[in-house]
N, C-alpha and C positions, 0 to 999 in steps of 0.2 A: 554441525559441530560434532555428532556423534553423541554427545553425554545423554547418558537419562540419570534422571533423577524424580524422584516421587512420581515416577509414572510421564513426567514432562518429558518424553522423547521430542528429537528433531523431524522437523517436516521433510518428506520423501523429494522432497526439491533442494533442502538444504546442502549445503558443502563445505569441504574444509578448506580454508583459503590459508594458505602460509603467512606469519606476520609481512615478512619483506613483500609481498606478494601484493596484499591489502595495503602497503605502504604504497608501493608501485599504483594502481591504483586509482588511490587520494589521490598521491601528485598530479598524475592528470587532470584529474578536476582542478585542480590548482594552476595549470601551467596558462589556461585564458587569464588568470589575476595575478602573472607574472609583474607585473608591472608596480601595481599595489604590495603585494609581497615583498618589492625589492625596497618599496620607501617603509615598507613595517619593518625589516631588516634591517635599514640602519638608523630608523628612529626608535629599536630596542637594544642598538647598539651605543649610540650616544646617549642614551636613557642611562644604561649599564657603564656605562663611564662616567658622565654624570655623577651617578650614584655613590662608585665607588671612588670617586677624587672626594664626596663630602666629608667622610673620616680620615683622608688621609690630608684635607684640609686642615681640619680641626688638630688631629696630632702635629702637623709643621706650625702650626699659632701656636701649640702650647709649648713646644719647645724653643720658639722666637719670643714668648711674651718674659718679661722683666718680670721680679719678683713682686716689685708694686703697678702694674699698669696702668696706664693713661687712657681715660674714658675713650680718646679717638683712637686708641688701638683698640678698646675692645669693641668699639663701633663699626671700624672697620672690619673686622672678623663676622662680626655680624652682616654686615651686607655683603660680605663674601657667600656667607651662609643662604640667604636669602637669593642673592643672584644664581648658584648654584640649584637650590631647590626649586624656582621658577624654571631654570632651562631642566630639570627632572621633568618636573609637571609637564612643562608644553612637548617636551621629545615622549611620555607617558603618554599622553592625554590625546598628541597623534597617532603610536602606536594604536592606541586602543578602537580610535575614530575609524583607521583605514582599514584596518584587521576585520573591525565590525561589515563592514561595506564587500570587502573580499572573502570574509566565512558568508555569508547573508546570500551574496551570489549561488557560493560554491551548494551551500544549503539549496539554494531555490533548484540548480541543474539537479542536485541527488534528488529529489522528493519528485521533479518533473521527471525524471528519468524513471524513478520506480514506478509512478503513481502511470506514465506511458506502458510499462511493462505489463502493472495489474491492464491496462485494455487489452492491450496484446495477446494475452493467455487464451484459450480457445476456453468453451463454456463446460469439457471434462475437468480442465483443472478448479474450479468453481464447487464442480458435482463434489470435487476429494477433500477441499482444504474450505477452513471456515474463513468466514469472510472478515469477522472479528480482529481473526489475527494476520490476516493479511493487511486493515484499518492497522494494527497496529504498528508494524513496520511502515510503513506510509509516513504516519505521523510519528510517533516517538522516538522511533530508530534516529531517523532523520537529523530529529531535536537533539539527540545524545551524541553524536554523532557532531554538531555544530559545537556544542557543549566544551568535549574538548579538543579542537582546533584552539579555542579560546586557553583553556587550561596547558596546552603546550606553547601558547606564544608568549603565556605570565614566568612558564617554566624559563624557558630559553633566556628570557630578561634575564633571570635570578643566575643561571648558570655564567653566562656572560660578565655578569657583574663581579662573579666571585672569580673566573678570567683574570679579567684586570688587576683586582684588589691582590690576588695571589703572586701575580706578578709584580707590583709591589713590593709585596711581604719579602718575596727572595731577597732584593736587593736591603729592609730593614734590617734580617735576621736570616741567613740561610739554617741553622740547628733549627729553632721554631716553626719553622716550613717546612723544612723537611718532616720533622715528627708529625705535624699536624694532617699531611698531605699523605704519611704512612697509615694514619688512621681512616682517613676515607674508606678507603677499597671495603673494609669490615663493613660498614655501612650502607656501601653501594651492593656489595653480593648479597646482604639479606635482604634489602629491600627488592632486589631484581628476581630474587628464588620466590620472590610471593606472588610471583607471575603466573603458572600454570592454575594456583588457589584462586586468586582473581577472576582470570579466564573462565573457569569453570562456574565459578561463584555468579559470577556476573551477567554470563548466558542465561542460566539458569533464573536467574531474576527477571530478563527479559519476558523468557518462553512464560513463566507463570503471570507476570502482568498483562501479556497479550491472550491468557485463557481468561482471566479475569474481564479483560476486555470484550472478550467472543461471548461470554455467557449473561454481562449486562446487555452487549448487543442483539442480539438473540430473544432476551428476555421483552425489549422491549418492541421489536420486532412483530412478536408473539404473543402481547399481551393480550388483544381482545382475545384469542382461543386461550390464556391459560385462566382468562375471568370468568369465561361462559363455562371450562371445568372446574371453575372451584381449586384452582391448583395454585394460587398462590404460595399459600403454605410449603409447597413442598417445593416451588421452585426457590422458595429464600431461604429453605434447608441446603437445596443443594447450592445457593450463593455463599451459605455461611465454610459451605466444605472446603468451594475455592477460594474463598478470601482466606482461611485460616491455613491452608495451605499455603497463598502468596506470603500471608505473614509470617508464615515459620522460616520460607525461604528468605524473605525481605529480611529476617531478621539476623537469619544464619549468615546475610551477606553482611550486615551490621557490624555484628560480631568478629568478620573474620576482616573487614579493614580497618576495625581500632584495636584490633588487638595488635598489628604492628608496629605504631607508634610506639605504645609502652618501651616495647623492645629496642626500636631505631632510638627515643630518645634517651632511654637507658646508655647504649653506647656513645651518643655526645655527649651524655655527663659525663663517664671515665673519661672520653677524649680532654672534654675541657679543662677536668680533674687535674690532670696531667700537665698540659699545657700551662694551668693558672700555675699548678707546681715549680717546672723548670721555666719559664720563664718570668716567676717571681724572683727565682733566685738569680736569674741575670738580671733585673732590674736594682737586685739589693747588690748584688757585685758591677755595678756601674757598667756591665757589659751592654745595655739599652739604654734608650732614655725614657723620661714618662711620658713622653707623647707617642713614642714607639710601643710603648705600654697597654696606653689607652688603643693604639690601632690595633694590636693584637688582640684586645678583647671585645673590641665590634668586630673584628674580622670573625673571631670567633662564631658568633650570631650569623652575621651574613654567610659565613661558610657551611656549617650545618642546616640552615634553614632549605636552600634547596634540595639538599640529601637526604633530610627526613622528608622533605616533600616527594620525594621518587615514588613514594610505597602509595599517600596519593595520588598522584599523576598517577602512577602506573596502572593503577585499578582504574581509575577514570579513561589510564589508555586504553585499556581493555575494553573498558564499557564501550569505547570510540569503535575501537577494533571490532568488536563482537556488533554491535549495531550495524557498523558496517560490510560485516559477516553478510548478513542476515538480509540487508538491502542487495547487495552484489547477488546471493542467494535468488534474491524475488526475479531480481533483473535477468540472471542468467539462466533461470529456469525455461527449461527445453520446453516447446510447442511441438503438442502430436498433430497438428496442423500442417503436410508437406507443403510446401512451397516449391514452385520452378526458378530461377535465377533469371527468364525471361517472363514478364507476366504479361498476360493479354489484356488489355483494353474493351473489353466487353461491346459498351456502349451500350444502343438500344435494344436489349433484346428480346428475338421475336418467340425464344419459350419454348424451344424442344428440350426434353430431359430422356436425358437415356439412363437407365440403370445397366451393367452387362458385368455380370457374373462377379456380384458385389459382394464381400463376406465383412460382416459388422460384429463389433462388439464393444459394449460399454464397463464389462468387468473381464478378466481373463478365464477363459475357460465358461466362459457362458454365454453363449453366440447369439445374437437378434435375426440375423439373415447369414443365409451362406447360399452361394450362388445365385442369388437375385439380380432375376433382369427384369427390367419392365419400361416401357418406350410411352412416353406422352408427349404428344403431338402440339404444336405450338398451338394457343387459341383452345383449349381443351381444360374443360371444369369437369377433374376426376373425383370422383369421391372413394374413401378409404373407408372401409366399414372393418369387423373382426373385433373380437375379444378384447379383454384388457390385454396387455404384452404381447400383441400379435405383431405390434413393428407399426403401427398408423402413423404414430408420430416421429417415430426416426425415420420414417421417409422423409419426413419435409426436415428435420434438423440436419439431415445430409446433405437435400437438396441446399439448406440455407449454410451452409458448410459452416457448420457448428462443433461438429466432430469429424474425425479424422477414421476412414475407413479400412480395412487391413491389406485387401487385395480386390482388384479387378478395375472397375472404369466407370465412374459416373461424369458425362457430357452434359455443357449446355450449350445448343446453337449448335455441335459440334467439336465445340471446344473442351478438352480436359479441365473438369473445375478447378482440377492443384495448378494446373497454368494461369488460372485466370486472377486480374489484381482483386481483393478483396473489396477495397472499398467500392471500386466502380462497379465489382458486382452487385454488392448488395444497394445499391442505388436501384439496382431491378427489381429489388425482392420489397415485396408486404408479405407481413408476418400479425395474425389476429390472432391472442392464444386466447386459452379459457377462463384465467386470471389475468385483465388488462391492470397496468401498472401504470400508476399515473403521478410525475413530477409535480411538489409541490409551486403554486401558481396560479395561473387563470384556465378555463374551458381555452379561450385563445392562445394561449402558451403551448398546451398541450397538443393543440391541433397542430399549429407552425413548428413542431418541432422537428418535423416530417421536412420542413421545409423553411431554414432559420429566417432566409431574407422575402417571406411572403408577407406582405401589407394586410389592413385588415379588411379590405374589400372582399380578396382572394380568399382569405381563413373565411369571411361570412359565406362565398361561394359555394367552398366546399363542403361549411358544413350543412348547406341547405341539399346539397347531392345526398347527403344519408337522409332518407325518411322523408325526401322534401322540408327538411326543417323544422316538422313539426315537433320534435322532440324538446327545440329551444326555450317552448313554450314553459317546459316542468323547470327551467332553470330559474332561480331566484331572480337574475342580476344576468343571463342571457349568455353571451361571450366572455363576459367580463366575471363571470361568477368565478368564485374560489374553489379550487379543488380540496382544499386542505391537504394533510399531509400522505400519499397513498391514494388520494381519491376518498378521503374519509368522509366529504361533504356531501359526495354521488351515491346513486344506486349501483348496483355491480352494474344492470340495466345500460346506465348513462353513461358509464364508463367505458363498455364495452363500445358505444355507440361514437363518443369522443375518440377512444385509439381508430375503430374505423375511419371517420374522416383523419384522422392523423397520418392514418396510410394512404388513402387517397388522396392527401395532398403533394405525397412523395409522387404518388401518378407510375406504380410501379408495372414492369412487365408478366411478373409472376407473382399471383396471391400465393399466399398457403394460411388457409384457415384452421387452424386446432382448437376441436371443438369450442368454435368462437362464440355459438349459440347454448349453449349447456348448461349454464347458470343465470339464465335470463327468464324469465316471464313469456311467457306465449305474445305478447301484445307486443313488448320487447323483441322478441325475435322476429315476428310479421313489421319490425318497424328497422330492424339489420338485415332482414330478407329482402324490404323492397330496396335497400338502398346497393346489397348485393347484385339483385339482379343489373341494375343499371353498370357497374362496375367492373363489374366479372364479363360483360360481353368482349368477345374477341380478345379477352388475356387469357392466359396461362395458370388454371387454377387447381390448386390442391387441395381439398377440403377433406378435413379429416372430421365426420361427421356423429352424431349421438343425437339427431333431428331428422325426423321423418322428412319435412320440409326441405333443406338442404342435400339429401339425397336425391330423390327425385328432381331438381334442377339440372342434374351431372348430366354431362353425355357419355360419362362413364363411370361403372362402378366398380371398385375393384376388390373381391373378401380377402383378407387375409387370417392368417392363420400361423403360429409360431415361425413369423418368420416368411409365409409362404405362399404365394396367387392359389389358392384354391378356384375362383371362377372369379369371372368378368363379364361386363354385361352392364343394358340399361336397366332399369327397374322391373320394365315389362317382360322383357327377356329373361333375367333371373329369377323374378316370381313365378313363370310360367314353367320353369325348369325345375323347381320344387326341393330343393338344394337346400346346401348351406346357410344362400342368403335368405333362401322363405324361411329358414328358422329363424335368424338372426331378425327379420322383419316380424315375426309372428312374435317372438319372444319380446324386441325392445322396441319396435317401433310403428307396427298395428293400433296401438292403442293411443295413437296421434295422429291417425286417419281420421278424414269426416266421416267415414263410413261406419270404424266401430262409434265415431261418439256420437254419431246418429241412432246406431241400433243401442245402444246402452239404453238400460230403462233409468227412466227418471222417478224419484222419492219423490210423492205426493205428500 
C-alpha cells in the first residue's frame, strides 16, 4: 500500500493494486457464480420494486379514499399492503439466501487460493515475514473481504429502489425532482472525497491487527522459554505497547468514519428543509395532492438513506478493497525459487548430487559459499563437520531445494534441480533436523504422515525398523499414545525417534540428517543410531553431524570452513593427517570416544 504510519510500514511483498484493477479481479472470482448472481440481480431488483410501488401504493389509496371510508376499502388497502410486503420479503429473503451461497463460495476459492500461495512460498520468505501476519491475511482479510460483497448487494437494493421511486416522482411533480435530485451530487462528492481517509485509515487498522496478531502468536509459541526466563513481565509490557497502539489506531479509524455522518446528515436536513419548504407550498396551492404529499416525504427518507450510506459502504468498500489488497499481495508474491516451464519427473532416485561452482546467499552482501563444488556419489553417507556458519546445513537446504541459489549448477541423477517437479522430488528426500516437530495427534498419525494411505500394520512395521521397537515400550498407550500439542507429551528423545520412522516410511532415496542426534541422550542416540545404520545402507546420505558416533559411520567426511572444503577424507585418514579435522575431533568430539571415557579417572 505504501503508507506507514506509527512505524506500521508495508511488507516487502506488498503492492499497489488500482481500484478498477482490484475490481477487475473480484469479478473473476465471481464469474463461476455467474449464474447465482444473475437470480440475486433480479431478486434485488423486484425486491426494489417491490419496495418502492409500497408508498406509492399507499399515496394512490389516499388519494382514491372518500372522506368517510368503508371498512372494505380500508381492508382492502390493507391486504394490498400485506400482499406487497410478503412478495418484499420472499424477493429479500432470496436475495439474501443466494448471495449467501455465491459470497460463501467466492470466500472459500480466495482463502484456498491465499492459504495454496502461503505453501507455495519457498522457506526464505518465512526466514523474512512473520507468520502471525501472514495467519492473518489468511483468516481476517478473507472474512472482511466476504463482509462487504454482503454490504454492496444491501447497497445496490437501496439504490435500485430509489431508481424506480425517482422515476415515479418525475412523472408526480417534475420542480420537486428536479430540486431534490439537484441536491444529491453535494452529498455524493463529500461522501466519495472520504475515500483516500478511508483507504488509508482502514489499511492501517489492518496492518496493526495483524501485529497484534504476530505478537499473541509468537508469545504463545514461545511460552515455555519466556516461563523458564522469568520474562512474562516484560512480554505483557511489550503486549500492552501493541495493543495501545492498535487502540489508538482502531480508534483514530472510529473517529474518522462517524465523523462523516454528522456532516452527510447535516446536508439531508437543508435538502429536506427545502423540499418540506417548497413543496408545502404546492400542496397549500392545490398544485399536489396529499397523497403526492405523503410520497414526497417517504421518498425523502428512502432517497437519502442510500446516499448517507455511501460514506459507510465506502469505508467498508475500502476495508473490502484493502483486504483484498493484501490477499492479491500474499498470492502474487514472487518466489526466489526458479522454476523451468518443462519440469522433470524424477521418480526413483538413485542419489548423485553434484554441486559445480555454486555461489549462496541468505542475506545480500554476505555470501555462504562461492564457487562451491562438491560431487557425492549415489549410495554415499557423507558426513559434514566445521564450525558454526561454515555452510553444513545449507548444503542439505539447497540439496532439499529450500532456497534459491544465485549462480552455477546443483544436479540430481544428472538432472538440473530448477528443472525438476518439486513435489516428485521431494518424495526422494528425508529430512531429520535437530528440532523434530510433531502434529498434534497420535505416535501413529505422525509416523503415517510420511505416508497418508499406510494401514496400521505398515506404521507398526515401520516403527519396529527404528531401534527394533523397543522404544514403544517408554510410550504410555504405544502407537495410540497422544503426542499433545508440538510433541509436548514426548521426550525430545521420542520425538526425534517418531520423525525418524516418519521418514522411513516415505522410504526415501536421499536422507539428509541435521544434526538429528544433538539433543538426545546417549542411550537415545545409540537407539537412532542402530535404527540409522539399517536405513542409510545403499541410500544417499547427508549427515550434518555434532556426534562422534555418526561420523565415524560416513564413508566420507567432509570440513568445512566459511563456506569452503578444507579436507576430505574417512575418519582414519583425516585423524592420521593431523589437520583441521584432528582439531575439530580433539576439540568437540574426542571426549565421546570409549577411549577417552575409558582413560578418564573415575571419583571414588
Amino acid at each position: 500500500m505504501g503508507f506507514i504510519m506509527d512505524g506500521l510500514d508495508a511488507e516487502a511483498y506488498d503492492r499497489q493494486y488500482g481500484d478498477g484493477e482490484l475490481v477487475r479481479r473480484i469479478i473473476g472470482y465471481f464469474r463461476p457464480q455467474a449464474k447465482r448472481m444473475a437470480v440475486v440481480a433480479a431478486a434485488v431488483l423486484l425486491s426494489s420494486i417491490v419496495n418502492a410501488i409500497v408508498p406509492i401504493y399507499i399515496s394512490d389509496s389516499l388519494d382514491r379514499l372518500p372522506g368517510n371510508p368503508e371498512f372494505a376499502q380500508l381492508l382492502t388497502i390493507v391486504i394490498g399492503l400485506v400482499v406487497l410486503g410478503s412478495l418484499g420479503w420472499f424477493f429479500n429473503a432470496a436475495r439474501q439466501w443466494i448471495s449467501a451461497a455465491a459470497v460463501g463460495n467466492v470466500t472459500l476459492k480466495l482463502r484456498e487460493d491465499t492459504f495454496d500461495a502461503v505453501l507455495k512460498r519457498d522457506l526464505s520468505f518465512y526466514d523474512t515475514f512473520a507468520s502471525g501476519k501472514i495467519v492473518s491475511r489468511v483468516t481476517f482479510d478473507t472474512q472482511a473481504f466476504s463482509a462487504v460483497v454482503n454490504l454492496t448487494s444491501e447497497l445496490l437494493s437501496q439504490i435500485l429502489l430509489v431508481m424506480v421511486l425517482v422515476g415515479y416522482l418525475f412523472i408526480v411533480n417534475l420542480q420537486l425532482t428536479i430540486l431534490m435530485l439537484l441536491l444529491a451530487p453535494v452529498i455524493v462528492i463529500v461522501a466519495l472525497s472520504f475515500r483516500r481517509i478511508a483507504r488509508n485509515t482502514v489499511t492501517q487498522s489492518r496492518r496493526v491487527n495483524a501485529e497484534v496478531n504476530k505478537h499473541i502468536q509468537e508469545t504463545i509459541s514461545g511460552i515455555r522459554i519466556a516461563k523458564t526466563f522469568r520474562q512474562e513481565p516484560a512480554i505483557y509490557r511489550e503486549f500492552l505497547d501493541v495493543n495501545a497502539r492498535s487502540y489508538g489506531i482502531n480508534l483514530r479509524t472510529g473517529y474518522t468514519f462517524s465523523s462523516i455522518f454528522p456532516i452527510l446528515n447535516t446536508l439531508a436536513g437543508i435538502g429536506t428543509a427545502a423540499l418540506v419548504y417548497f413543496g408545502g407550498l404546492s400542496a397549500q396551492g392545490g398544485d399536489i395532492s396529499a397523497g403526492d404529499w405523503y410520497l414526497f416525504i417517504q421518498g425523502l427518507a428512502l432517497f437519502w438513506f442510500p446516499l448517507t450510506s455511501i460514506a459507510s459502504f465506502w469505508s467498508q468498500f475500502q476495508l473490502g478493497l484493502a483486504a483484498g489488497e493484501r490477499m492479491f499481495a500474499l498470492i502474487d508474491a514472487d518466489t526466489k525459487l526458479a522454476q523451468t516451464d518443462d519440469q522433470v519427473q524424477l521418480g526413483e532416485a538413485r542419489g548423485e548430487i553434484a554441486f559445480r561452482n555454486v555461489d549462496f546467499q541468505y542475506v545480500e552482501g554476505e555470501p555462504v559459499f562461492r564457487d562451491f563444488s562438491l560431487h557425492i556419489r549415489p549410495g554415499e553417507t557423507l558426513a559434514l563437520v566445521g564450525h558454526t556458519g561454515s555452510g553444513k546445513s545449507s548444503i542439505g537446504k539447497l540439496i532439499a531445494r529450500f532456497y534459491e541459489f544465485q549462480s552455477g549448477a546443483i544436479t540430481v541423477d544428472g538432472h538440473d534441480i530448477r528443472t525438476l517437479d518439486l513435489d516428485d522430488y521431494h518424495r526422494n528426500l528425508g529430512i531429520v533436523t535437530q528440532s523434530p516437530f510433531m502434529f498434534n495427534g497420535t505416535v501413529a498419525d505422525n509416523i503415517r504422515y510420511g505416508k497418508p494411505d499406510a494401514d496400521a500394520a505398515e506404521v507398526e512395521r515401520i516403527a519396529h525398523i527404528v531401534a527394533n521397537g523397543d522404544w514403544l515400550d517408554s510410550l504410555p498407550d504405544g502407537l495410540e499414545t497422544q503426542v499433545g500439542e508440538r510433541g509436548a507429551n514426548l521426550s525430545m528423545g521420542q520425538r526425534q525417534l517418531v520423525v525418524l520412522a516418519r521418514v522411513i516410511m516415505q522410504n526415501p532415496s536421499i536422507f539428509i540428517l541435521d544434526e538429528a542426534t544433538a539433543s538426545v541422550d546417549p542411550l537415545t542416540e545409540a537407539l537412532i543410531q542402530e535404527g540409522l545404520d539399517t536405513v542409510l545402507r545403499d541410500r544417499t546420505s547427508i549427515v550434518i553431524a555434532h556426534r562422534l558416533s555418526t561420523i565415524k559411520h560416513a564413508d566420507r567426511i567432509i570440513v568445512l570452513s566459511q563456506g569452503k572444503i578444507l579436507e576430505e577424507g574417512t575418519h582414519d585418514q583425516l585423524m592420521s593427517q593431523g589437520q583441521h579435522y584432528a582439531d575439530l575431533y580433539n576439540t568437540y568430539f574426542r571426549h565421546q570416544s570409549l577411549e577417552y571415557i575409558e582413560s578418564a579417572p573415575t571419583l571414588n
